[in-house]
N, C-alpha and C positions, 0 to 999 in steps of 0.2 A: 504494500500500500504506500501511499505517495499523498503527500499536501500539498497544496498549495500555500503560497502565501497571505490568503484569505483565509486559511483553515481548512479548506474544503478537501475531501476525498476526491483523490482523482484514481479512477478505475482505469486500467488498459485493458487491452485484449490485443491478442497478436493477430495479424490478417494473414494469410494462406496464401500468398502469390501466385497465382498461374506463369506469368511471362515476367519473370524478373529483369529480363532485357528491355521492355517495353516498361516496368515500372519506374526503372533507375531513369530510363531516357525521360522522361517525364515529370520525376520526382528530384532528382539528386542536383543539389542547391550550387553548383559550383562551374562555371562555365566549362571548364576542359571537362570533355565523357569521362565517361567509364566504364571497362567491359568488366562482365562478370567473371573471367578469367585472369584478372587486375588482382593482383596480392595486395593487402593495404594492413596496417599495424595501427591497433587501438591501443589508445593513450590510457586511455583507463586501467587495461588487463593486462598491456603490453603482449599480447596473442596479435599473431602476425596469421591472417586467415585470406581465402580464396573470396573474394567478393561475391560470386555466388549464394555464398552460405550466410548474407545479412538475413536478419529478420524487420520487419515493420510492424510497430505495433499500434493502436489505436487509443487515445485517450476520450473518456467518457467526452467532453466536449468535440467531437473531434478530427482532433488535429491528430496526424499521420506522420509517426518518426521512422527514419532508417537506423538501423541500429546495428550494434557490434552480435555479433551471434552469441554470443556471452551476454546480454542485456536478459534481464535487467540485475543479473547478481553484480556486475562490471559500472552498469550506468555508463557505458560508453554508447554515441550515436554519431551520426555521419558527418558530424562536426570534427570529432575528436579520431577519424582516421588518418591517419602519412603513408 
């Protein structure tokens, strides 16, 4: 479970991706692509993973994170990849 800064419960759930190639190209916040066969290293875990294997999860209001595959024991998201 998770707060916010109001107090409030914020609930996720993770979403199921069909076509992870089409979700990054559409979602992932950073002008250079990204292919799903792109190695990338989370700051959080220091796990050096297959970008394939992100998960996305959903918060009760929401808003849609890309996330370290380790998320949420890591709290790392597609911010915090190199």
């Amino acid at each position: 479970m998770k707060i916010d800064s109001n107090f409030n419960q914020i609930i996720m759930q993770e979403l199921k991706i069909k076509d992870k190639q089409k979700y990054l190209d559409e979602h992932y916040p950073f002008e250079d692509g990204i292919k799903l066969t792109d190695k990338r290293e989370c700051i959080h875990c220091n796990t050096v993973f297959t970008v394939e294997d992100y998960r996305v999860f959903k918060t009760n209001d929401g808003f849609e994170m890309l996330c370290c595959p380790n998320f949420p024991e890591c709290g790392g998201t597609v911010i915090d990849w190199w």
